[in-house]
Structure formats: structure tokens, C-alpha cells
C-alpha positions as CSV (number, residue, x, y, z in Angstrom):
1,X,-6.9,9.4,-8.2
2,X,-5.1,9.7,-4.8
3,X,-2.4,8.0,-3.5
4,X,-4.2,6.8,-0.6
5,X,-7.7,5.0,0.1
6,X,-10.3,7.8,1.3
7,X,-11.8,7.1,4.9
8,X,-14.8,6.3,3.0
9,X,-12.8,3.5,0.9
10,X,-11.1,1.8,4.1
11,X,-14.2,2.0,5.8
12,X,-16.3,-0.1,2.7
13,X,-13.1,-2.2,2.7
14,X,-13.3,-3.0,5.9
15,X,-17.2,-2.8,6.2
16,X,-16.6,-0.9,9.5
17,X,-16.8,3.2,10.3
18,X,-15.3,2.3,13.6
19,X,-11.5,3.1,13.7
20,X,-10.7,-0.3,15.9
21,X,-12.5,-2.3,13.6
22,X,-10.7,-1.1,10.6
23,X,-7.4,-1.6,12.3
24,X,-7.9,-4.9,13.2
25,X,-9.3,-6.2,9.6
26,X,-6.1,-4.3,8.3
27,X,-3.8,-6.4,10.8
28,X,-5.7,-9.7,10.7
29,X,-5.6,-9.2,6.7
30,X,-1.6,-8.2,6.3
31,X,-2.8,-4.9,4.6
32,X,-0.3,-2.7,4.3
33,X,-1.1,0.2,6.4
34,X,0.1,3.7,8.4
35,X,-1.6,5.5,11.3
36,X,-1.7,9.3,10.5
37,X,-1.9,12.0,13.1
38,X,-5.0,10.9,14.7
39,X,-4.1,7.4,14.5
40,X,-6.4,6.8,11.5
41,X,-5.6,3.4,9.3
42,X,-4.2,4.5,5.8
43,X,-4.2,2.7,3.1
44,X,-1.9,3.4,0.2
45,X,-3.8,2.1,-2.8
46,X,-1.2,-0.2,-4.4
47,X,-1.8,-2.2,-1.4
48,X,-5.0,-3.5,-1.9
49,X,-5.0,-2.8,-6.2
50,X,-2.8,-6.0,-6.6
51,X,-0.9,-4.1,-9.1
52,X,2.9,-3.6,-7.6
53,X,6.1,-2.6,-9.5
54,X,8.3,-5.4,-10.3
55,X,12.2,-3.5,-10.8
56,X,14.0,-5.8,-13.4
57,X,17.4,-6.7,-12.1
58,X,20.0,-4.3,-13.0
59,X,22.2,-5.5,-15.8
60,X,26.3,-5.2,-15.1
61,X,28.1,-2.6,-16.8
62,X,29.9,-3.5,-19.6
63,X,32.3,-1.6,-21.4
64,X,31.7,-1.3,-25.3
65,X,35.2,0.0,-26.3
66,X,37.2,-2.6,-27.7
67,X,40.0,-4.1,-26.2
């Protein structure tokens, strides 16, 4: 499994081939997106699995030596 959507996988997601279309379903949809070098939508594949990495807050340092 890739990082990123295949072309095939943004274009079912978007139900277009057409690279305008796709773009604008991304926008209209706030889907986090990239243009590569040929200014092709991509995808990364946590955007659109639902499934992102919470970090827990960092718990403060505490010294266990006693004082």
C-alpha cells in the first residue's frame, strides 16, 4: 500500500478522469491535496482513510531522585 492515492483512486474518488474536475471536487471537498510536477491532484491516503494520528500530550519531566 502506497502512501498516496493512485491516479486511478482520485479519479473514482472524484468520479472524473479530467484533471480540472478532480481539482475542483478536491477543493470544494477540503481534501487534503498537492499538485506534482504536472500539476496532477495528489492525494495522501490518510486524508480520505479517516484514520489520523492523534500525538498524546507530552508529559513534563520529572525528576525521580529524591530530594
Amino acid at each position: 500500500m502506497s502512501l498516496c492515492l493512485s491516479r486511478d483512486e482520485v479519479a473514482e474518488l472524484t468520479r472524473s478522469r479530467l484533471k480540472r474536475k478532480q481539482l475542483d471536487f478536491l477543493r470544494k471537498n477540503g481534501i487534503l491535496h498537492y499538485l506534482d510536477d504536472h500539476d496532477w491532484p495528489v492525494v495522501p491516503r490518510a486524508a480520505v482513510e479517516g484514520k489520523r494520528h492523534i500525538a498524546e500530550p507530552v508529559k513534563a519531566w520529572k525528576s525521580n531522585k529524591a530530594a
